[in-house]
C-alpha positions as CSV (number, residue, x, y, z in Angstrom):
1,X,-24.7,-1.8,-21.1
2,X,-24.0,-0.2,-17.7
3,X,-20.7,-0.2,-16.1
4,X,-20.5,0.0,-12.0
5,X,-17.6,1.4,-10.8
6,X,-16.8,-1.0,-8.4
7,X,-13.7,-1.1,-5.7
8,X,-12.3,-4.0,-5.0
9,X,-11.5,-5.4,-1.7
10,X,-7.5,-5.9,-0.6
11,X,-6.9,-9.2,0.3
12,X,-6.1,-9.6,4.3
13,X,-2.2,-8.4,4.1
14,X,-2.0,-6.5,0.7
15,X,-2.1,-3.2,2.2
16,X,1.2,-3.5,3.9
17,X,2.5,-4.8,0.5
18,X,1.3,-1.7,-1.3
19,X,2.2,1.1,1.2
20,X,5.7,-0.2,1.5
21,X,5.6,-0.3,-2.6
22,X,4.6,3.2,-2.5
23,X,7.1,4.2,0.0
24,X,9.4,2.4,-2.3
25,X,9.9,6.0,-4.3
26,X,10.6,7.8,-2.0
27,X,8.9,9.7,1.3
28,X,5.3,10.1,1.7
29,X,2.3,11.7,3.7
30,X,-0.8,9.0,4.8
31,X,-3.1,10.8,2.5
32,X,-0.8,11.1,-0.1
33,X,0.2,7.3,0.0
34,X,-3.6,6.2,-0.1
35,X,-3.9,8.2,-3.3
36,X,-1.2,7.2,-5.3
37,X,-2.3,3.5,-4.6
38,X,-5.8,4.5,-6.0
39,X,-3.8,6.1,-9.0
40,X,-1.6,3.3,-10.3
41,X,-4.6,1.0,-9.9
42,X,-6.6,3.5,-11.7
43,X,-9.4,3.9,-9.0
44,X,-9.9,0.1,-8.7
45,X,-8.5,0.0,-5.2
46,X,-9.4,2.8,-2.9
47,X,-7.6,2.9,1.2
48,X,-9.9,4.3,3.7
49,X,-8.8,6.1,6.1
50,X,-10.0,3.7,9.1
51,X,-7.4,1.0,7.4
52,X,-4.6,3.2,6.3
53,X,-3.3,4.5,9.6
54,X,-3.8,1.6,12.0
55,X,-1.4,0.4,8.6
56,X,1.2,2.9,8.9
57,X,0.9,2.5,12.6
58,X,1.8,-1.1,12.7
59,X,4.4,-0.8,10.1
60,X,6.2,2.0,11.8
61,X,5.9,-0.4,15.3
62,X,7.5,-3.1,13.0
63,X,10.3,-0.9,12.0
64,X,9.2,-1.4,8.7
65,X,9.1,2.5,7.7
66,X,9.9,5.2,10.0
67,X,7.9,8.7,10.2
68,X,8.6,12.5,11.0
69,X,6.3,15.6,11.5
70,X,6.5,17.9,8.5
71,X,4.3,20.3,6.6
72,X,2.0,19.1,3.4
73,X,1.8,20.7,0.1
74,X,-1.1,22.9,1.8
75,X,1.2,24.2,4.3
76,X,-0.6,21.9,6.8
77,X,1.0,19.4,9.4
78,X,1.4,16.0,7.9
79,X,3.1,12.4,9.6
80,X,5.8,11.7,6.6
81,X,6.9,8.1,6.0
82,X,9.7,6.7,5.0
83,X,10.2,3.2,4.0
84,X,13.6,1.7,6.4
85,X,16.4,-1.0,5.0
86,X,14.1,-3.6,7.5
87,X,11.4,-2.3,5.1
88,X,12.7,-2.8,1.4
89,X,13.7,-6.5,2.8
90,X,10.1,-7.0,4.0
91,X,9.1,-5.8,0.5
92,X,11.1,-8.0,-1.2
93,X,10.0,-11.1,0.6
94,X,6.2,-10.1,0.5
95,X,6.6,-9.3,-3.4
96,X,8.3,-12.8,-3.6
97,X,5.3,-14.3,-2.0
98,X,2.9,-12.5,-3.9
99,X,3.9,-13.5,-7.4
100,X,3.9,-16.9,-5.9
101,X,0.4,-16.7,-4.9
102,X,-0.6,-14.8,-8.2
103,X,0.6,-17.2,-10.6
104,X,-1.3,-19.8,-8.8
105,X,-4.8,-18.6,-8.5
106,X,-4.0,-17.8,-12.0
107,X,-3.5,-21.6,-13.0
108,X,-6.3,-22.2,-11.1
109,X,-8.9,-19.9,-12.8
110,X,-7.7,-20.7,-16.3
111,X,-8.5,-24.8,-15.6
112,X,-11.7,-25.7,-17.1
């Protein structure tokens, strides 16, 4: 038996959920957040580029995290975020809503 490894697609919205989970812990580089979501999902989700900053863009516009120019681990420039008190209250509401809509596609799928 072969096994595919196959990455799954975020439903429309999840990405904001996740980067401000990430950002949760504490500040972050882009790259860096896209990489610890792929970690903690171990490698089912993986954030392209071309998704993750027009992301962080609108979340920063919301208020939602807040950046600043700092050097990487590489001694490169990197955009840091940081997740704002607007933020963690937008987290909790979206993780609210999200083990709403979780447990009910759940009931769903296990009716015969």
């Amino acid at each position: 038996m072969a096994f595919v490894d196959k990455k799954l697609e975020l439903l429309q919205g999840t990405l904001d959920m996740l980067i401000l989970k990430t950002l949760e812990a504490g500040q972050r580089h882009g790259y860096s957040i896209a990489e610890r979501i792929e970690q903690v999902s171990k490698d089912v989700l993986a954030i392209e580029e071309g998704s993750l900053y027009p992301a962080l863009h609108r979340l920063v516009k919301r208020g939602w995290i807040k950046s600043e120019r700092g050097l990487s681990e590489n001694n490169r420039k990197a955009k840091y975020y940081t997740l704002t008190k607007a933020g963690r209250r937008q987290l909790e509401s979206e993780a609210t809503d999200w083990a709403r809509l979780s447990e009910a596609i759940t009931r769903v799928m296990r009716t015969a």
